[in-house]
C-alpha positions as a printed NumPy array, in Angstrom:
array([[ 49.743, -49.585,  73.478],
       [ 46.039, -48.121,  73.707],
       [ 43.899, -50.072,  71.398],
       [ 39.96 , -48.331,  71.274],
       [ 37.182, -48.365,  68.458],
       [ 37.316, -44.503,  67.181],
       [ 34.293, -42.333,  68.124],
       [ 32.888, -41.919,  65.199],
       [ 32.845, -46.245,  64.32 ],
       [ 30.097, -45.926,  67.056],
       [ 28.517, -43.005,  65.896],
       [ 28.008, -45.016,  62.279],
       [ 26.477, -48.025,  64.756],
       [ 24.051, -45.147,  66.444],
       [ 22.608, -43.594,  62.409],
       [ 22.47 , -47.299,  61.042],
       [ 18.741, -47.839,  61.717],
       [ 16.154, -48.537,  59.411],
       [ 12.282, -48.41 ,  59.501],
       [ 11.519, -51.971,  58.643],
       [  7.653, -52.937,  58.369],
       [  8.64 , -57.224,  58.306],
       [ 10.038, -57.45 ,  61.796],
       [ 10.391, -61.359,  60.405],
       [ 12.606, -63.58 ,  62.375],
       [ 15.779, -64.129,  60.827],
       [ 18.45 , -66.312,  63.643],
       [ 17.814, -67.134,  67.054],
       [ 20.765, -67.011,  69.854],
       [ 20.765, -69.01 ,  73.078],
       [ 16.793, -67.718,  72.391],
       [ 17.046, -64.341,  71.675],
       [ 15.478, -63.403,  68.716],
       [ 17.23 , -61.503,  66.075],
       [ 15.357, -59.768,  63.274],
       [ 15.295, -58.932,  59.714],
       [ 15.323, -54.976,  61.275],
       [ 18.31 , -55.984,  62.97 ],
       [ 20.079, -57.599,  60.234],
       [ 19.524, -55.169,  57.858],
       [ 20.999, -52.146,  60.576],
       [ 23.665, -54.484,  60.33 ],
       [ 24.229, -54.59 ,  56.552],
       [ 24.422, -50.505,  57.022],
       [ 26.826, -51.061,  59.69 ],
       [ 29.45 , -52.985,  57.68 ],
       [ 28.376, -51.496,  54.262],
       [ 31.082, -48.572,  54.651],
       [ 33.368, -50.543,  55.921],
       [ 33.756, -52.851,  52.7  ],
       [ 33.072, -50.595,  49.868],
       [ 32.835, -46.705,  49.224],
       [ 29.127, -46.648,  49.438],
       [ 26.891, -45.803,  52.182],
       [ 23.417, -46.293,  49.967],
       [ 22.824, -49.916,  47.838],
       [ 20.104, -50.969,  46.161],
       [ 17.622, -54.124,  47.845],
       [ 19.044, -56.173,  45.443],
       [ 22.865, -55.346,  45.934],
       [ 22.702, -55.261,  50.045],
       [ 21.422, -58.511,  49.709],
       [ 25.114, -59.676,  48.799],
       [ 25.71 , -58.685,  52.311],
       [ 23.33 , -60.377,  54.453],
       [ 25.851, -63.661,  54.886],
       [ 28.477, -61.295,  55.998],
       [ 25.836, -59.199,  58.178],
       [ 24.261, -62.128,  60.174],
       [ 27.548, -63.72 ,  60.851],
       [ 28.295, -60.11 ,  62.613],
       [ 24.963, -60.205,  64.294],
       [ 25.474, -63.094,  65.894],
       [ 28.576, -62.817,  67.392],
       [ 27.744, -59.149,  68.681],
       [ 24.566, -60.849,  70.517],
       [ 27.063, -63.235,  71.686],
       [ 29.372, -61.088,  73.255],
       [ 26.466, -58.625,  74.066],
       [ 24.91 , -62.065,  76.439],
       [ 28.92 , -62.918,  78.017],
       [ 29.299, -59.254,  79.079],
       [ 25.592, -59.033,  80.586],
       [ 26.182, -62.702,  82.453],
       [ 29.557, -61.427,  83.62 ],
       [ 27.942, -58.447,  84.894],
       [ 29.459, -55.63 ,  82.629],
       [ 28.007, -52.261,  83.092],
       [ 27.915, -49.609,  80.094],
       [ 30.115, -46.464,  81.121],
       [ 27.262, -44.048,  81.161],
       [ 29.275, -41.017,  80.923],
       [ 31.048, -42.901,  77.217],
       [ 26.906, -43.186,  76.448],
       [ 26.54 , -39.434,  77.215],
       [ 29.106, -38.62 ,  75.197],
       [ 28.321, -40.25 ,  71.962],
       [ 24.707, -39.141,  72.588],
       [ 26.351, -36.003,  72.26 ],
       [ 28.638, -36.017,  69.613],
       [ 25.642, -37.367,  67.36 ],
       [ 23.133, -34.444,  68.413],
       [ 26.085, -32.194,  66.901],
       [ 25.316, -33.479,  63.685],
       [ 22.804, -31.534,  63.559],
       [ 22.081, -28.   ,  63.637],
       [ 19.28 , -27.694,  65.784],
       [ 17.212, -30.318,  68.3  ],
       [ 14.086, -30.315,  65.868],
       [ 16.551, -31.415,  62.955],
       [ 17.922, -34.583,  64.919],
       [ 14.063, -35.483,  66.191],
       [ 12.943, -35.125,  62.559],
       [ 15.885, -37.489,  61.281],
       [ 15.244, -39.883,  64.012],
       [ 11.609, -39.992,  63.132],
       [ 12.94 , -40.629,  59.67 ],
       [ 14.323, -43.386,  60.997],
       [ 11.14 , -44.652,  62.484],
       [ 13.568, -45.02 ,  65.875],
       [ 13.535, -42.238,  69.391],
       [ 16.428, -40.65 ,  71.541],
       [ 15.36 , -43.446,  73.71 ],
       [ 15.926, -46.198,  71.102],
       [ 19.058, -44.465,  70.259],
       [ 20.289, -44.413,  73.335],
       [ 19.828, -48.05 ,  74.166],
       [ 21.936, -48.666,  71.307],
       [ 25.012, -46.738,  72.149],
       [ 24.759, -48.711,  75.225],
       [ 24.598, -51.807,  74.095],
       [ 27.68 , -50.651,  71.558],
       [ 29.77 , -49.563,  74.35 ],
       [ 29.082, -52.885,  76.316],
       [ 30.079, -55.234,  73.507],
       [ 33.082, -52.839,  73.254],
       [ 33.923, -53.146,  77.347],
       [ 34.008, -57.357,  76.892],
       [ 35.632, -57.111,  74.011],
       [ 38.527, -55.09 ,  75.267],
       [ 38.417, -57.139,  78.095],
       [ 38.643, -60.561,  76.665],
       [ 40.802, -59.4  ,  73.41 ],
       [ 42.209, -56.072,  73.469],
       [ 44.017, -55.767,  76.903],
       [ 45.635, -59.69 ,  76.983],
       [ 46.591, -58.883,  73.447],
       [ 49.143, -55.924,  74.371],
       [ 52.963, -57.324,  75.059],
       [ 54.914, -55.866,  77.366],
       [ 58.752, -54.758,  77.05 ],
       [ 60.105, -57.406,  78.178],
       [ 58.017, -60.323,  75.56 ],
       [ 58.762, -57.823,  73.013],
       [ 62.751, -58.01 ,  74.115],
       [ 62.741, -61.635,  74.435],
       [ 61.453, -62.242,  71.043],
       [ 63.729, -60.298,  69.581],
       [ 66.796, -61.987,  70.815],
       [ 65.128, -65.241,  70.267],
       [ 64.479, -64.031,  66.543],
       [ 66.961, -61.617,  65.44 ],
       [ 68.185, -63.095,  62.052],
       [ 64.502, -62.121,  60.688],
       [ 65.261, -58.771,  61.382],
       [ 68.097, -58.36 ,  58.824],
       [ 68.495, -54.709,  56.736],
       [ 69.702, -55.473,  53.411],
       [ 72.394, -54.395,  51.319],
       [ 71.05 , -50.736,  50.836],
       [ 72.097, -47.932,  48.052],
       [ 71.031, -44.514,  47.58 ],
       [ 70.075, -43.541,  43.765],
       [ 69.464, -40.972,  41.809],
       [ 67.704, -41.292,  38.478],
       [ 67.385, -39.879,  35.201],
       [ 64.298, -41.07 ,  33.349],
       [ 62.658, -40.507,  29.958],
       [ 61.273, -42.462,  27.196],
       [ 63.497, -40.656,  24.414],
       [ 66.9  , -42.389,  24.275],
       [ 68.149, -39.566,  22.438],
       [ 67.834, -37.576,  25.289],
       [ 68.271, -39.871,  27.9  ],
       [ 71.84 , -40.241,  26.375],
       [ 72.   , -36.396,  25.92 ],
       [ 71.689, -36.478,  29.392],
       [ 74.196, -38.955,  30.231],
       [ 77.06 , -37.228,  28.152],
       [ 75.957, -34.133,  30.425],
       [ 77.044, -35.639,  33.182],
       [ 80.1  , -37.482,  32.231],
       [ 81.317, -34.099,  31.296],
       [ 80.916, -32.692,  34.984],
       [ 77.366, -31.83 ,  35.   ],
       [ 75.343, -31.583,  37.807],
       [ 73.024, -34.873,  38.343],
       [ 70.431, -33.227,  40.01 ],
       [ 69.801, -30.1  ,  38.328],
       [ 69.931, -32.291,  34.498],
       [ 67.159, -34.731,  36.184],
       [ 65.469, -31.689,  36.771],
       [ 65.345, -30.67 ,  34.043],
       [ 65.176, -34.211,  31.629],
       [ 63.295, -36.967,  34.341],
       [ 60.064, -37.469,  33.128],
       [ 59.113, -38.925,  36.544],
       [ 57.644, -37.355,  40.069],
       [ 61.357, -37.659,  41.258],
       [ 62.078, -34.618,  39.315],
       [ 61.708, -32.082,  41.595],
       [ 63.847, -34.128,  44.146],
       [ 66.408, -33.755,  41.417],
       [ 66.125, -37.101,  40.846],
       [ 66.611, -38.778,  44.675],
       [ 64.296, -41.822,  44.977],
       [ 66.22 , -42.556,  48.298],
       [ 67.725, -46.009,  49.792],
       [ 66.178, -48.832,  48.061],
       [ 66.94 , -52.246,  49.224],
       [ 68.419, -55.196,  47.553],
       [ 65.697, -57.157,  45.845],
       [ 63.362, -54.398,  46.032],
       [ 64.228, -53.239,  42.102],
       [ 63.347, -54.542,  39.018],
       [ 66.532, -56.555,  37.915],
       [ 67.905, -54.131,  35.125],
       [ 68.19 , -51.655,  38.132],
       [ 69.665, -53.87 ,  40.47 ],
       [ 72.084, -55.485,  38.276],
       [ 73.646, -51.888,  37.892],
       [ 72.903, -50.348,  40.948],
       [ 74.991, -52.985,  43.167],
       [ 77.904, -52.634,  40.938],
       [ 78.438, -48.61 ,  41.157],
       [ 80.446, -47.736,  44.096],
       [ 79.286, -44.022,  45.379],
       [ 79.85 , -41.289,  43.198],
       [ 79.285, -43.629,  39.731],
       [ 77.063, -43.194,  37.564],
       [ 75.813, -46.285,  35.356],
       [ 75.334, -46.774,  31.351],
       [ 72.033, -46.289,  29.93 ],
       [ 69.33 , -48.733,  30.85 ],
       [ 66.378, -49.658,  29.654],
       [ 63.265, -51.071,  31.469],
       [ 59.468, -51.365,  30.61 ],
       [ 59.876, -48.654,  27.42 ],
       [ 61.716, -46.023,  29.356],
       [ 65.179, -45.152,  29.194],
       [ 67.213, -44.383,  32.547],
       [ 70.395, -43.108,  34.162],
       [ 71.264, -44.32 ,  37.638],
       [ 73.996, -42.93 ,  40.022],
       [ 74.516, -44.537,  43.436],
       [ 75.054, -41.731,  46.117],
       [ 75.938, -44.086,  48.745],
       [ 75.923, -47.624,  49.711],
       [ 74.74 , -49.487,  52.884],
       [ 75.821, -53.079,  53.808],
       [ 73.686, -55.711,  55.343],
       [ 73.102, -55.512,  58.969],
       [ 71.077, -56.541,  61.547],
       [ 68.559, -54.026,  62.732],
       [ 68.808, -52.67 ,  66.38 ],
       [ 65.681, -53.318,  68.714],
       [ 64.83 , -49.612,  69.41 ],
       [ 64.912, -49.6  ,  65.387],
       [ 62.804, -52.26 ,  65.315],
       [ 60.811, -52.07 ,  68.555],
       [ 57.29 , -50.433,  67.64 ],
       [ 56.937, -52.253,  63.971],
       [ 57.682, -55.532,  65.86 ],
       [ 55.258, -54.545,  68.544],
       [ 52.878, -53.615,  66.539],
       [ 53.192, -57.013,  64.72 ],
       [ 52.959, -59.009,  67.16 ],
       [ 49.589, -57.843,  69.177],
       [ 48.122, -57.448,  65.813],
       [ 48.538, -61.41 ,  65.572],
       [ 48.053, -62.045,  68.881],
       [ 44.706, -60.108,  68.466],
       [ 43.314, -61.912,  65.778],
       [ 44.055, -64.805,  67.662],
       [ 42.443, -64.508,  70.774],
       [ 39.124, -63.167,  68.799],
       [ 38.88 , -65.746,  66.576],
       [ 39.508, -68.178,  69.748],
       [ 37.008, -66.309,  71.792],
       [ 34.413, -66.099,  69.016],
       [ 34.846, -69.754,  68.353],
       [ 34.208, -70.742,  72.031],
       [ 30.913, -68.421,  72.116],
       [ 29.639, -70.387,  68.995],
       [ 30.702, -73.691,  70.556],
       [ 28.624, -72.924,  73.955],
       [ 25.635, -71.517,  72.013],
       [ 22.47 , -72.818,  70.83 ],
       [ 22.46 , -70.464,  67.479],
       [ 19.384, -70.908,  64.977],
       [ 19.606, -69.463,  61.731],
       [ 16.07 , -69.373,  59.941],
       [ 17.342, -67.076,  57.004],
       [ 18.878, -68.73 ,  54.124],
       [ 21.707, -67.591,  52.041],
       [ 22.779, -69.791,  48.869],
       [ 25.321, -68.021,  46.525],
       [ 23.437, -68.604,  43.201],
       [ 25.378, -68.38 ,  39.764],
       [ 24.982, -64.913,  38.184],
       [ 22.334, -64.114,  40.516],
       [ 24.297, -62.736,  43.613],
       [ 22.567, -64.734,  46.787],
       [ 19.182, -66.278,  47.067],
       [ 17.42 , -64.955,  50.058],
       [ 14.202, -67.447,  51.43 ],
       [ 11.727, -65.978,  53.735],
       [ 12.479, -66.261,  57.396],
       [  9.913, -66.947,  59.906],
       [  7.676, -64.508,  61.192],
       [  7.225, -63.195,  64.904],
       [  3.321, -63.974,  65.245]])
């Protein structure tokens, strides 16, 4: 499976600078400074990535500085492992994202005037797409690539573990729904005197599943609310139940066809499991890796950050370059 951090993820790195004036001190990593400029490019990096907002005010990206230096330091981290290992940045990758950001814009003066904005150069720019795409090289490296399970792990732990993978008892409904019992039992007579199910939940259902003439599908065992269920697993295929009610709406079930339980097949299975399993095995080797770079490091952090009641977090000045 090909696992890669999407084009434009980097392209939201490249636009996240800022024109600070305080280039004030705010950790220090194995003696690299980081700086309040650096921090906050980081609260614009992760911003979109935990709300719907691009733009906060001082006062509410402040709630994000804990989040944004813990981030900062472990990208210097694994920024200093891939430059003492050697790592490279694929220059034509750099090119590339150079290029898809210069599309942004309509014309060359545009992107220089928004870089100026900025208070940042191509050159600055481009320095930081390559320092992007070298965090990303060790971090496929180290996480990514041993992460991915081959055919034959993903066999073996499906033998190994093949009651989990169990399909319940399965039925296929139809339903009739509408919060007038009148005509919820209307409907039901309609059918118990040969009308078509479909075509009167068509015409009645109050729900999306209209259209479908009422088909909501299979729906496992345990997956209903229990007036449904009760009925449902008592029908055989072909019935239709009595009139049920459940949270103020009135409804008609008929069972179109039943599945028992069964074990699931692998090639059923296979890409789900897969999927599953190098997600976990991901997170694992990350948060083992990350743990190790922290444990080798000599990390200072000279901004404080103290959750304060009603107040969102504290913020005390951090020391100054000169």
């Amino acid at each position: 499976m090909k696992r890669y951090i999407p084009v434009f993820l980097i392209i939201a790195m490249a636009f996240s600078f800022h024109a600070y004036a305080a280039e004030s001190i705010v950790a220090r990593v194995n003696g690299t400074d980081l700086t309040m400029s650096d921090l906050e490019n980081e609260v614009d990096r992760i911003i979109p990535q935990m709300t719907f907002h691009r733009d906060l005010a001082a006062d509410k990206r402040s709630k994000f500085y804990p989040k944004a230096l813990e981030e900062l330091i472990i990208r210097e981290l694994q920024y200093q492992e891939a430059v003492a290992k050697g790592i490279k940045p694929d220059k034509d990758q750099v090119n590339a994202q150079m290029e898809q950001i210069r599309k942004r814009f309509k014309t060359k003066k545009e992107f220089r005037n928004y870089l100026e904005n900025k208070g940042i150069n191509e050159d600055k720019l481009r320095k930081r797409l390559t320092r992007d795409v070298i965090i990303m090289s060790i971090f496929k490296e180290k996480v990514i690539i041993p992460s991915q399970i081959s055919e034959a792990e993903l066999k073996d732990y499906f033998e190994k573990n093949g009651q989990r993978f169990k399909q319940p008892e399965t039925v296929r409904l139809r339903v009739i729904s509408t919060s007038d019992e009148k005509k919820a039992q209307g409907a039901l007579d309609k059918v118990k005197a040969g009308g078509d199910f479909a075509e009167i939940a068509s015409n009645v259902s109050e729900d999306s599943f209209r259209v479908k003439g009422g088909d909501i599908g299979y729906v496992h065992k345990g997956r209903m609310i229990p007036e449904f269920e009760e009925t449902a697993f008592k029908l055989k295929p072909g019935e239709v139940g009595e009139l049920i009610k459940a949270e103020g709406t009135w409804f008609v079930l008929k069972v179109e066809d039943r599945k028992p339980e069964r074990l699931l097949l692998f090639d059923e299975i296979k890409e789900k499991l897969r999927q599953e399993l190098e997600n976990r095995r991901l997170r694992e080797l990350k948060d083992s890796w990350f743990a190790d770079l922290k444990a080798k490091a000599k990390i200072e952090v000279l901004l404080k950050t103290e959750p304060a009641e009603g107040e969102g977090v504290k913020m005390h000045p951090p020391m100054n370059r000169n």
